[in-house]
C-alpha positions in Angstrom: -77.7 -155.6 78.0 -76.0 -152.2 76.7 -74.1 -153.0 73.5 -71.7 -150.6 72.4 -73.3 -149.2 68.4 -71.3 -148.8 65.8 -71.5 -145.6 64.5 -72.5 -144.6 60.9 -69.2 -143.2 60.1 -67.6 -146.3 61.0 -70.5 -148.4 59.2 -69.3 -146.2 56.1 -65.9 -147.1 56.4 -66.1 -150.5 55.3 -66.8 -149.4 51.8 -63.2 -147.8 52.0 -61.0 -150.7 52.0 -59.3 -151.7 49.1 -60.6 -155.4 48.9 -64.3 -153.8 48.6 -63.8 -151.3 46.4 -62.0 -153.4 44.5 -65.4 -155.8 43.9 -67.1 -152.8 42.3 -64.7 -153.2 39.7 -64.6 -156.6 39.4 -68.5 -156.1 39.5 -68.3 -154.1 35.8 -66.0 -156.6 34.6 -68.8 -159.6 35.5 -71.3 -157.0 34.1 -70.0 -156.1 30.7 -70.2 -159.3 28.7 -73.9 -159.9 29.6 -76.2 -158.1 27.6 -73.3 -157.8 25.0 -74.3 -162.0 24.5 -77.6 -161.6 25.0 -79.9 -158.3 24.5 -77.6 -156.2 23.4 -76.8 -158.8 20.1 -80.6 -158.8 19.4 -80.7 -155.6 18.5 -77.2 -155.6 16.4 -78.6 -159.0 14.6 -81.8 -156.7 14.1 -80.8 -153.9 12.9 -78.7 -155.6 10.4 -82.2 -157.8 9.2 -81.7 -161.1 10.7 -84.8 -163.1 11.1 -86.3 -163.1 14.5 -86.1 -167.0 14.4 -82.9 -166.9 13.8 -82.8 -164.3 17.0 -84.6 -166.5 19.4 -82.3 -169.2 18.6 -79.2 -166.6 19.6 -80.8 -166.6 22.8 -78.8 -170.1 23.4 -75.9 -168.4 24.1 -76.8 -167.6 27.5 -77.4 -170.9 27.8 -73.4 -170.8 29.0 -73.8 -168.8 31.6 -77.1 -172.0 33.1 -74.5 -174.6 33.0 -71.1 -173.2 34.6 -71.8 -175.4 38.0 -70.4 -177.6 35.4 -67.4 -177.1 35.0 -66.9 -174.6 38.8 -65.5 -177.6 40.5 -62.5 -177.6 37.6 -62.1 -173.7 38.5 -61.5 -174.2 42.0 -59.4 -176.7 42.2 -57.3 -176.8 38.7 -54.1 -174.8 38.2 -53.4 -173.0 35.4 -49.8 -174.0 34.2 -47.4 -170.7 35.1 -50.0 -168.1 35.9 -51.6 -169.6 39.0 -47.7 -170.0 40.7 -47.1 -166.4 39.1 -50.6 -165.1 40.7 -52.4 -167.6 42.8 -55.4 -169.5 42.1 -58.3 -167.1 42.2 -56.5 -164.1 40.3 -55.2 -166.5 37.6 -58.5 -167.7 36.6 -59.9 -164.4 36.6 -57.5 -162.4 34.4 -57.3 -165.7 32.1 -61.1 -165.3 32.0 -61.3 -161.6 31.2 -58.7 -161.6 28.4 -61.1 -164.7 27.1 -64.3 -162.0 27.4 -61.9 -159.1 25.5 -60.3 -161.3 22.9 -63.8 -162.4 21.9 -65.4 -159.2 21.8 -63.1 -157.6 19.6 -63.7 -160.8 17.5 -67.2 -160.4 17.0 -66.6 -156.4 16.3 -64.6 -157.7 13.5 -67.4 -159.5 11.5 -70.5 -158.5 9.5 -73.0 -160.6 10.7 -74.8 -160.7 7.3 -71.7 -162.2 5.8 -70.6 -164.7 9.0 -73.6 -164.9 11.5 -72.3 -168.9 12.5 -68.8 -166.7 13.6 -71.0 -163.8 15.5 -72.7 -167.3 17.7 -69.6 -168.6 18.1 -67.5 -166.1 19.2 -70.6 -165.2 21.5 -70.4 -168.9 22.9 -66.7 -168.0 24.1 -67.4 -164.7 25.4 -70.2 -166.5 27.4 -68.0 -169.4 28.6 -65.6 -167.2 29.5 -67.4 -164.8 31.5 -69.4 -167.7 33.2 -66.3 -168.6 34.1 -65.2 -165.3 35.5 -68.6 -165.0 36.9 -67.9 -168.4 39.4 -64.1 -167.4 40.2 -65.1 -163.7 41.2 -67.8 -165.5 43.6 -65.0 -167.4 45.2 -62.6 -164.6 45.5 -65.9 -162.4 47.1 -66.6 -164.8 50.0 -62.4 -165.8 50.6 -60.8 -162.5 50.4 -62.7 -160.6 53.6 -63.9 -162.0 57.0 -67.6 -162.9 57.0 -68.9 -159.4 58.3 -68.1 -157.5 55.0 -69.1 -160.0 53.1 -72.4 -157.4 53.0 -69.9 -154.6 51.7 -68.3 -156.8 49.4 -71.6 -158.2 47.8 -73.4 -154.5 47.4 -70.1 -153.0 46.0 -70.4 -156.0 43.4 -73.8 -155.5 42.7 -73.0 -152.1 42.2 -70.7 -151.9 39.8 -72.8 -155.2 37.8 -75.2 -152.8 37.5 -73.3 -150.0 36.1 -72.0 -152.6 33.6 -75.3 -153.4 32.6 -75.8 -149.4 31.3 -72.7 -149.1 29.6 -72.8 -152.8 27.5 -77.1 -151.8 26.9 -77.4 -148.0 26.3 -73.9 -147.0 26.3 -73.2 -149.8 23.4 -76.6 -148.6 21.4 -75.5 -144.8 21.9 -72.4 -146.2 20.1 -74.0 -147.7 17.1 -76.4 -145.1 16.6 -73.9 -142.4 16.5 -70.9 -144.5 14.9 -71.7 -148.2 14.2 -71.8 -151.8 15.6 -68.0 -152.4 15.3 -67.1 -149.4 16.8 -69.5 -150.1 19.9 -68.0 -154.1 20.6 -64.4 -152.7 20.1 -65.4 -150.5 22.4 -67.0 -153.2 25.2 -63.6 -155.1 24.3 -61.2 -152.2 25.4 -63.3 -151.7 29.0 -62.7 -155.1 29.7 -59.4 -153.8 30.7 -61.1 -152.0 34.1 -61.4 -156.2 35.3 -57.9 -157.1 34.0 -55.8 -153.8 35.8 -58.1 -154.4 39.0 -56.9 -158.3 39.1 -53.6 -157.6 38.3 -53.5 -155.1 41.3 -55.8 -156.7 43.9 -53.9 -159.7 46.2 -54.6 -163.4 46.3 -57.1 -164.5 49.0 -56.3 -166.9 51.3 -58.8 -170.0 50.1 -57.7 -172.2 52.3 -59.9 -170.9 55.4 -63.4 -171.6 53.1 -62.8 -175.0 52.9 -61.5 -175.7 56.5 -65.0 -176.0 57.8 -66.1 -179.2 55.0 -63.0 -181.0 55.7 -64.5 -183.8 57.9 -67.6 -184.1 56.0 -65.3 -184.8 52.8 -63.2 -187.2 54.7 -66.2 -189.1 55.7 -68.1 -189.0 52.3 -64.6 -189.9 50.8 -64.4 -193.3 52.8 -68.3 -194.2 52.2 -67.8 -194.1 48.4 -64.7 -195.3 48.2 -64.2 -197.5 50.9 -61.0 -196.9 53.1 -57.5 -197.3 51.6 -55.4 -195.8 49.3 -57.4 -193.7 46.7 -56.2 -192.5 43.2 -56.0 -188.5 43.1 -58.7 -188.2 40.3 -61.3 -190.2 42.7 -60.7 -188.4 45.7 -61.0 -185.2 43.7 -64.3 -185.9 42.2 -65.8 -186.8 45.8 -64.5 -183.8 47.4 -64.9 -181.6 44.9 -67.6 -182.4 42.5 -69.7 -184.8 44.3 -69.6 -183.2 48.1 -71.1 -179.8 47.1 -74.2 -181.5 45.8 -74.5 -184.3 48.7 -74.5 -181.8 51.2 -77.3 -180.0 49.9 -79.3 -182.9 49.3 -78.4 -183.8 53.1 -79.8 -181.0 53.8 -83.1 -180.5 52.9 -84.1 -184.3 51.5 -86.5 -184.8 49.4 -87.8 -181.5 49.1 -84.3 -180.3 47.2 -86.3 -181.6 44.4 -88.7 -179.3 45.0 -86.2 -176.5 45.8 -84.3 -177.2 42.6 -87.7 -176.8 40.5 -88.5 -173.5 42.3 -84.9 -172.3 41.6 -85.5 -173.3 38.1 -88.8 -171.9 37.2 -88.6 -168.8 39.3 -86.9 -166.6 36.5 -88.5 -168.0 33.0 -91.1 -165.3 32.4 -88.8 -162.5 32.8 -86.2 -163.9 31.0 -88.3 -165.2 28.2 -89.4 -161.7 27.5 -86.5 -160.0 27.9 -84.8 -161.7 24.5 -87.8 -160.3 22.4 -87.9 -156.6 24.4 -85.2 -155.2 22.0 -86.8 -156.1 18.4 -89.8 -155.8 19.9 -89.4 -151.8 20.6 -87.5 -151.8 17.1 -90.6 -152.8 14.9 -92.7 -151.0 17.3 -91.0 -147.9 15.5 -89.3 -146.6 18.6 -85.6 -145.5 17.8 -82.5 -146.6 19.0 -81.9 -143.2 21.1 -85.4 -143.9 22.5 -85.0 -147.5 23.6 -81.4 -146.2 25.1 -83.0 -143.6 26.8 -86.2 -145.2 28.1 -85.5 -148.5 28.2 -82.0 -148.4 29.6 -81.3 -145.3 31.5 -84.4 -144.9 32.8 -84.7 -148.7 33.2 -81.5 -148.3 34.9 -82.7 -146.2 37.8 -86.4 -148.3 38.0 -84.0 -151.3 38.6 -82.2 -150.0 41.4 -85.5 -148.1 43.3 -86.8 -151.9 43.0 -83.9 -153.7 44.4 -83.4 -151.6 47.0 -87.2 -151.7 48.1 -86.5 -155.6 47.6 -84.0 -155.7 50.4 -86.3 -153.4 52.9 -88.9 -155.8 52.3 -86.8 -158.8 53.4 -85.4 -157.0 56.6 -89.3 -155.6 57.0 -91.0 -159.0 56.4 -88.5 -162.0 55.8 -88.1 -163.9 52.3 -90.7 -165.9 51.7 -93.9 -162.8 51.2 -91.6 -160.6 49.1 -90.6 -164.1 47.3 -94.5 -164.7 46.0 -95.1 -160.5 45.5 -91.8 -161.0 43.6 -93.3 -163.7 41.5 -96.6 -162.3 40.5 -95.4 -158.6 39.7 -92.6 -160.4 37.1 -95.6 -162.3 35.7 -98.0 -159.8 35.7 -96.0 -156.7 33.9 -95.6 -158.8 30.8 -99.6 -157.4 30.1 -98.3 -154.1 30.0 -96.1 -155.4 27.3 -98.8 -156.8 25.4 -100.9 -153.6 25.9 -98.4 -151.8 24.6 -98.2 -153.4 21.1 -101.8 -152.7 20.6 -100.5 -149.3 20.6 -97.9 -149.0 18.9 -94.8 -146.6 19.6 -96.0 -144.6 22.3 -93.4 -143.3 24.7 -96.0 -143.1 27.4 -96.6 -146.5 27.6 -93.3 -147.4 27.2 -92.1 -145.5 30.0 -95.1 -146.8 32.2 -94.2 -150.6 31.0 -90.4 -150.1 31.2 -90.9 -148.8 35.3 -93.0 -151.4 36.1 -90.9 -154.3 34.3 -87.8 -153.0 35.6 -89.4 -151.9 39.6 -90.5 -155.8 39.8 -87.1 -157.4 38.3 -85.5 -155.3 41.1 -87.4 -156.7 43.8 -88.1 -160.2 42.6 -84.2 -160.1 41.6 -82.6 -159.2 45.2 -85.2 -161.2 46.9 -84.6 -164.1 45.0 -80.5 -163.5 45.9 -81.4 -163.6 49.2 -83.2 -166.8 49.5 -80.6 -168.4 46.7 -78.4 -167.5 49.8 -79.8 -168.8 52.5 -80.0 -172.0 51.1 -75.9 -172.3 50.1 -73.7 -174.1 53.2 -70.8 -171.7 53.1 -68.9 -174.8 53.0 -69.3 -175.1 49.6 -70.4 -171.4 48.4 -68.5 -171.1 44.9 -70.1 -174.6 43.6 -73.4 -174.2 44.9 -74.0 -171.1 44.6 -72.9 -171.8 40.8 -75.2 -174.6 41.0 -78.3 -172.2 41.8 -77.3 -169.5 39.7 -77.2 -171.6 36.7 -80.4 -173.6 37.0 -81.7 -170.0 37.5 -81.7 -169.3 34.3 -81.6 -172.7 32.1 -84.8 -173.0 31.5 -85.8 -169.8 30.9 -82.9 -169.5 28.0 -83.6 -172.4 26.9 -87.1 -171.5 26.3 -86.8 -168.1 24.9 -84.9 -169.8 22.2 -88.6 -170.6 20.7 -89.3 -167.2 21.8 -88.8 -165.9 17.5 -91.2 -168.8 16.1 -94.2 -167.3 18.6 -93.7 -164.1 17.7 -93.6 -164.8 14.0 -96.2 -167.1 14.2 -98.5 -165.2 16.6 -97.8 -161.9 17.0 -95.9 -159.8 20.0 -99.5 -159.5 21.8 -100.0 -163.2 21.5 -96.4 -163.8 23.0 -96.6 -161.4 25.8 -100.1 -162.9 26.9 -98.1 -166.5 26.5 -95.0 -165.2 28.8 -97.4 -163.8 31.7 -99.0 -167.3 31.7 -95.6 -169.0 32.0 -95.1 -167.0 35.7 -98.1 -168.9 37.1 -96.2 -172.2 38.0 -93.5 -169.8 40.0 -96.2 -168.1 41.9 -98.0 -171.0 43.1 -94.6 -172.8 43.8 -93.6 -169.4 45.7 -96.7 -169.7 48.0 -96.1 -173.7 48.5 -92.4 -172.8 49.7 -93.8 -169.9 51.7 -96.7 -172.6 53.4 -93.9 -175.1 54.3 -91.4 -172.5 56.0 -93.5 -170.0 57.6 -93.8 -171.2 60.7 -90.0 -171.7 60.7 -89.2 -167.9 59.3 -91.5 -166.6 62.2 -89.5 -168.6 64.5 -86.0 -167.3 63.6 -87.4 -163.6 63.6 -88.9 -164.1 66.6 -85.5 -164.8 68.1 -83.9 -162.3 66.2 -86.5 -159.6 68.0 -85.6 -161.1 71.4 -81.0 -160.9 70.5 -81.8 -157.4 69.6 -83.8 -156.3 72.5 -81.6 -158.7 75.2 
């Protein structure tokens, strides 16, 4: 059957519209306050001689960002007194979340942490609240303010721009200190916050109302089997439909094996994000410089990053999920012996360079592919609390184990510790191949059918 093609041009033009341009943006202002709470903050608690214990612990912080499925159900349903009739729902939360994120930066570029490291942590924990926050009400705003066919604009302008934000909170905030000094650099981070505020304050309100159309019945009915028919009071009702729906559906779903999906979800991530809390004091007492780590570690990390993501998503189109998922896997674990090599060595910008492309090539891929499978497993029913769901548990046990991350290295060396990391990937690899097993059959099926659509 002849199908009329859209034409590149018109492909192109998507990325035009203000709604999508707008999510690059937005993208920077999810962006910013990560590594700013996380790696970034190593190296300022560093270079000012805190202990690395004392580092690993700081690593809890991100622990935030694991549980905001939490507290997502409260996001997208509460209304903020004044602002959400000034603003509407979505846009509310967001600018009340990204003047949280600024307010607490500029805090923290207030204190010495030598003199007031308990008000550095918890200023941290609100900029981390915060932008987990921000993080689950730009997600909603994503996936209700376009039809379903940009949603692939939207999601790679976002990405973009994440990405970007990335640079400018890692090198862009270690440039800073190097050349002028810590306070200057989080004031700094504080002020381009205001790129997410002006882009809220400009973009309009989505209408929400369509995403949930589609769960309506299966609320009603889950309503009535836990609470029996009848008047209900509003905080009941709410909890079912909004909390306790999300979570039942997925466990509809896929059974049983949601346990094992939840696991996978869990462990996938812990050996990249185990290392990455030590990779900054780690290059530090190496003897590499601040310029150097900026340089290789975040510019040229930078670029590594996106040549692996993007040969992440060719090798979902090219082969599915589930293979990339497992090569995903194994390259994460395996890098971390470069790592380990490397501080045999000492500070040797060769090395680093080789260990920095290869770390930052497999996050890439491992990262998008994980994304898309993350997606294929949300009922867009329910994407903001789900997906909130998945990207939390992502990450909790991985921050919650690089919290110990400090006592290894103290107690057994960086080589020790790297070894130790690459070790911890194993479970994710063999859980990678079991998920692959179960749904090959099921994966060939579906591209199979999706030959035959295309060549009808």
């Amino acid at each position: 059957m002849q199908q009329n093609k859209m034409t590149w041009g018109e492909a192109l033009e998507v990325y035009s519209r203000p709604k999508v341009l707008a999510m690059f943006f937005l993208g920077i202002s999810a962006g910013l306050p990560l590594l700013l709470v996380f790696s970034t903050l190593t190296a300022w608690l560093r270079d000012y001689g805190v202990s690395r214990t004392t580092i690993g612990f700081a690593a809890w912080i991100g622990i935030t960002f694991s549980i905001k499925f939490v507290w997502a159900p409260v996001i997208d349903s509460l209304r903020i007194p004044f602002v959400t009739n000034l603003m509407g729902k979505r846009r509310s939360w967001m600018l009340v979340s990204q003047i949280g994120i600024a307010a607490g930066l500029f805090a923290m570029s207030r204190i010495n942490p030598q003199l007031a490291l308990p008000a550095i942590f918890g200023f941290g924990v609100l900029v981390a609240f915060c932008s987990a926050s921000q993080d689950v009400v730009i997600d909603a705003f994503r996936i209700e303010a376009m039809e379903k066919q940009y949603q692939g604009a939207m999601a790679a302008m976002y990405v973009f721009g994440y990405r970007v934000a990335l640079l400018i909170a890692g090198a862009g905030a270690l440039f800073i200190a190097e050349y002028a000094n810590w306070s200057i650099a989080y004031m700094s981070m504080a002020a381009l916050m205001l790129v997410g505020i002006v882009t809220t304050l400009l973009v309009s309100e989505p209408d929400h109302q369509k995403a949930r159309a589609q769960g309506e019945e299966f609320q009603h009915e889950w309503v009535d089997r836990v609470l029996g028919s009848g008047k209900h009071s509003r905080i009941s009702e709410w909890f079912v439909r909004s909390v306790a729906c999300p979570f039942i559906d997925f466990f509809e779903r896929n059974g049983r094996f949601a346990i094992v999906l939840l696991l996978f979800i869990g462990i996938y991530r812990v050996s990249d994000i185990a290392m990455g809390v030590m990779a900054n004091p780690f290059y530090l007492d190496l003897g590499f410089s601040k310029n150097d780590i900026a340089q290789i570690g975040k510019l040229f990390g930078f670029v590594c990053t996106m040549i692996g993501a993007f040969l992440g998503g060719a090798m979902v189109v090219r082969y599915g999920i589930l293979r990339p998922l497992i090569l995903g896997a194994v390259m994460v674990a395996a890098t971390n012996l470069l790592f380990a090599h490397l501080a045999t060595l000492g500070a040797d910008k060769t090395w680093l360079a080789i260990a920095i492309s290869a770390d930052n090539i497999s996050a890439g891929i491992s990262n998008s592919v994980f994304i898309a499978f993350l997606s294929s497993l949300v009922n867009q029913s329910y994407t903001a609390t789900q997906y909130a769901l998945f990207s939390s548990l992502m990450t909790l046990p991985g921050k919650f184990i690089s919290g110990f991350s400090g006592i290894v290295v103290d107690a057994e060396g960086y080589y020790s510790f790297f070894i130790l990391v690459a070790i911890l990937g194993i479970p994710a690899v063999l859980l990678s191949i079991y998920i692959w097993y179960r749904y090959k059959d099921e994966e060939a099926a579906n591209a199979a059918e999706k030959r035959e659509t295309l060549q009808s």
